[in-house]
N, C-alpha and C positions, 0 to 999 in steps of 0.2 A: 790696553785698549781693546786687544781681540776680546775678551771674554770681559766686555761691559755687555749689559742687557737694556731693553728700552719696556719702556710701554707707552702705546698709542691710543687706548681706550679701558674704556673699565666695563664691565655687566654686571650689575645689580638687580638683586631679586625682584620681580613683579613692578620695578623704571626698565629693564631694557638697557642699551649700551649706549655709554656718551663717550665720545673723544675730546682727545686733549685738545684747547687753543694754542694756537703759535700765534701771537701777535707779531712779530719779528716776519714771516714768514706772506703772511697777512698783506703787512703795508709793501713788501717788496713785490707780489703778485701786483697792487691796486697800480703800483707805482709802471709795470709792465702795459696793464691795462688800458692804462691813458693815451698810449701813444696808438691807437685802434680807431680816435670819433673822429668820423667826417660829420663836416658841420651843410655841408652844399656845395654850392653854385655861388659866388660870391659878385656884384658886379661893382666892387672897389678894386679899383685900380693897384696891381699889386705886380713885383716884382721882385728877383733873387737879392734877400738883405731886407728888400722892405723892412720897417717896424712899425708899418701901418695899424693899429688897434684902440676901436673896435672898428670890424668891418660891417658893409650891410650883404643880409641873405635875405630873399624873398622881401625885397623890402622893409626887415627891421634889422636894427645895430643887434653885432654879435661880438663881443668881446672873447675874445679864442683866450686859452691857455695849451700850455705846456701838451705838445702831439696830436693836437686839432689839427686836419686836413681840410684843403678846400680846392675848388677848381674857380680860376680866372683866366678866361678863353677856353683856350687849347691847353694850357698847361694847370700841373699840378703843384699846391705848394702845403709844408707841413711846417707850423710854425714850431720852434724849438725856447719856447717863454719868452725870448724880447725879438728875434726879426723871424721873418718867412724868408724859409729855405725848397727851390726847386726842384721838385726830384721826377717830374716829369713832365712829356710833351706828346699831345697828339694831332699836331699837326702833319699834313701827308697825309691822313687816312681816310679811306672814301666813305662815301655812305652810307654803304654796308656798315663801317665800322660802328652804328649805332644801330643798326636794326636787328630784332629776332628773327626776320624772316623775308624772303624776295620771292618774286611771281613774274613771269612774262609769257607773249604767245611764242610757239612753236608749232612746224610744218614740217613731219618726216618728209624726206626725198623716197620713191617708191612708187611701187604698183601692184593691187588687190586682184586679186582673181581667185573667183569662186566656180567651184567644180560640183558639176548635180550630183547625185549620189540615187542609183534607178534601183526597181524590185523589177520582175515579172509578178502578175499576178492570172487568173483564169476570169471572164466573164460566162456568166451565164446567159445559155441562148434557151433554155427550156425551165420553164419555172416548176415540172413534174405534175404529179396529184395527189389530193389529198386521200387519207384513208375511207373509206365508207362503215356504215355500221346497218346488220339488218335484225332487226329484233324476231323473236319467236315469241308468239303469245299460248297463252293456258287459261281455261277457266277455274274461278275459286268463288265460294258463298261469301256474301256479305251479312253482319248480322244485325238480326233486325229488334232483337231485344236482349239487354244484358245481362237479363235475372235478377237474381233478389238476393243481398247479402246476408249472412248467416245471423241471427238474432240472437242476443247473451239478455238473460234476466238476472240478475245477479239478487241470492237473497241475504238479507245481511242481520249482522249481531252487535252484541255490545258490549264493550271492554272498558276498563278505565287507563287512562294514561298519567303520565308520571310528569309532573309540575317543577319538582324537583331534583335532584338526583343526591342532593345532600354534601357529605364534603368528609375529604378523609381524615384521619390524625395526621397532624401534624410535630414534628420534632424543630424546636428552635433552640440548636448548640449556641452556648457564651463561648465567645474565642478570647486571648490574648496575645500575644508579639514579643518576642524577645530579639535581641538581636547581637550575634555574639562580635568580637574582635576577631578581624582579618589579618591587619596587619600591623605592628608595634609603631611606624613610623621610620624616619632618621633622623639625625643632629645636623644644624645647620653646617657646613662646610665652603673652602676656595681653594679657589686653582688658579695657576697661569699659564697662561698658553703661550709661550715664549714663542712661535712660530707667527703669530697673528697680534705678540702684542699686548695680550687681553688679560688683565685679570678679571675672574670671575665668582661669585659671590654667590652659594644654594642656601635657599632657606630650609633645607629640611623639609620631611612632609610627617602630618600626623598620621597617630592612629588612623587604620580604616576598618568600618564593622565589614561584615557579613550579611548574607540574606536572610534577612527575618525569618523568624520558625513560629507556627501558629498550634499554638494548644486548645483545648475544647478543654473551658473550666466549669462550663454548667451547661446542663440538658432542658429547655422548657418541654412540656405534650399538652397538645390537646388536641382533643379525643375526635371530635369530629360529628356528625352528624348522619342517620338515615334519612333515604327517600322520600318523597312525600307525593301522596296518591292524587291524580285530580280528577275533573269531572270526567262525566263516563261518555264514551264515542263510540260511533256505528261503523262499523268494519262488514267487509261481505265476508260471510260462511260458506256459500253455495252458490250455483249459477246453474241458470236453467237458458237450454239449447233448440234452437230452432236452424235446421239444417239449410234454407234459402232454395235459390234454384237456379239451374245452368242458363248458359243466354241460350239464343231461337235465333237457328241459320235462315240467313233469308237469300232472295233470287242467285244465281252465280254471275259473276263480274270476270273481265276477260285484265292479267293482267302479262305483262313482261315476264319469262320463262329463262329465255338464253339470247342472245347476240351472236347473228354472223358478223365476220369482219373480213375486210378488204383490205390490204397491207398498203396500197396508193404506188409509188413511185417516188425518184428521188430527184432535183434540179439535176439539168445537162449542161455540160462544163462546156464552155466556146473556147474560143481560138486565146493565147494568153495576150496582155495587154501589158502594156511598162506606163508603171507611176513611177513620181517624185518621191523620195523619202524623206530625201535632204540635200544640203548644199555644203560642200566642205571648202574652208576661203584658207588662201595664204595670202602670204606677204614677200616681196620681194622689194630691199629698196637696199639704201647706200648709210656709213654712220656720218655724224655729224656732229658737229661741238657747239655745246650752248652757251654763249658767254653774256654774263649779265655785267651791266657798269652802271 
């Protein structure tokens, strides 16, 4: 018996892995299962032995089977296929004992007292003065004419331009593709994995090529084309110059040269002064027990 071996599934190539069925294994779990369904709240009158069935819940008959639970009142009963058997009670327990959750008011015992919290600061009694500014003036011409800008006469010729420009030889190589073998492949094979169980089942993998190689099996040409000449355009050759003339100073004008300045003064600091900044609070009180019913 030490050296039996099991298996619990199989893998097969390109399905993936399926395990075994235990039907035996199956009904024994389903059989465990049953004893799990509460059915409700029942309001047929039921007690330890009853064989009352079917009972009503929410207002319709419910025929229970074999590990069906229900509540009638305070207590709990689970039927065992022909009577109901008691296996709990909650009676005693308060109100809480059905709520998620309790709220009430509460009044710490206690006394707050809040403490100011001062700066010094300085007021000012002298608001100072401002700087001054004293200009220095100079005289300068203003001008009364701008002149006359420099004159280009431009004399011109005639070219022809180019409409086309043509087109070069061309070479168009023929390719083709070959593609060699990479790899031979394998032969399908299996294995068992005696730690997990599994046999397993490879398909083999085929041949694989290589990366294609490209040859140049034939060459096209052609030849291509010259320029071609168009109509004929007037371009400048020469330019003829006319020097213009400077502008004409006219009366003198008084303007800003340099700035005196006055540096002013600064505020005068007064006597110092106490502000608020803040208030800092405590608490001083006694503990206390909150009891909810």
């Amino acid at each position: 018996m030490a050296n039996e071996k099991f298996l619990s599934q199989v893998t097969l190539p390109e399905l993936g892995t399926y395990k075994f069925k235990d039907a035996d294994a199956r009904e024994a779990i389903a059989a465990l299962e049953s004893y799990t369904d509460y059915l409700g709240v029942t309001t047929t009158e039921l007690s330890d032995g009853a064989s009352t069935n079917p009972i009503t819940i929410n207002g319709e008959s419910v025929t229970a089977k074999t590990g069906n639970i229900v509540n009638y009142g305070s207590k709990e009963f689970i039927f065992n296929g022909s009577v109901w058997q008691e296996f709990g009670d909650l009676t005693g327990l308060g109100d809480l004992a059905f709520k998620d959750s309790a709220s009430g008011d509460y009044t710490p015992a206690g006394t707050i007292t809040n403490t100011p919290t001062t700066a010094t600061v300085n007021s000012i009694t002298d608001a100072g003065t401002l700087p001054t500014v004293d200009p220095e003036t100079t005289s300068i011409q203003s001008v009364t004419s701008v002149g006359t800008l420099p004159v280009v006469s431009p004399t011109t010729d005639t070219v022809y331009s180019i409409t086309d420009v043509g087109t070069l030889p061309t070479v168009s190589p023929q390719t083709a593709s070959i593609q060699p073998v990479d790899s031979l492949g394998t032969l399908p094979s299996f294995t068992v994995n005696e730690q997990t169980e599994t046999l397993i089942f490879s398909a083999g993998a085929l041949p694989t090529l290589g990366t294609a190689q490209t040859f140049v099996t034939d060459v096209g040409y052609t030849a291509g084309t010259l320029p071609t000449k168009g109509t004929a355009q007037t371009v400048v050759s020469d330019v003829g110059y006319t020097a213009g003339t400077l502008p004409t100073l006219g009366a003198a004008q008084t303007v800003v040269t340099d700035v005196g300045y006055t540096q002013g003064t600064l505020p005068t600091i007064g006597a110092d002064q106490t502000v608020l900044t803040g208030v800092a609070s405590t608490f001083a009180g006694t503990t206390d027990t909150i009891t909810v019913e």
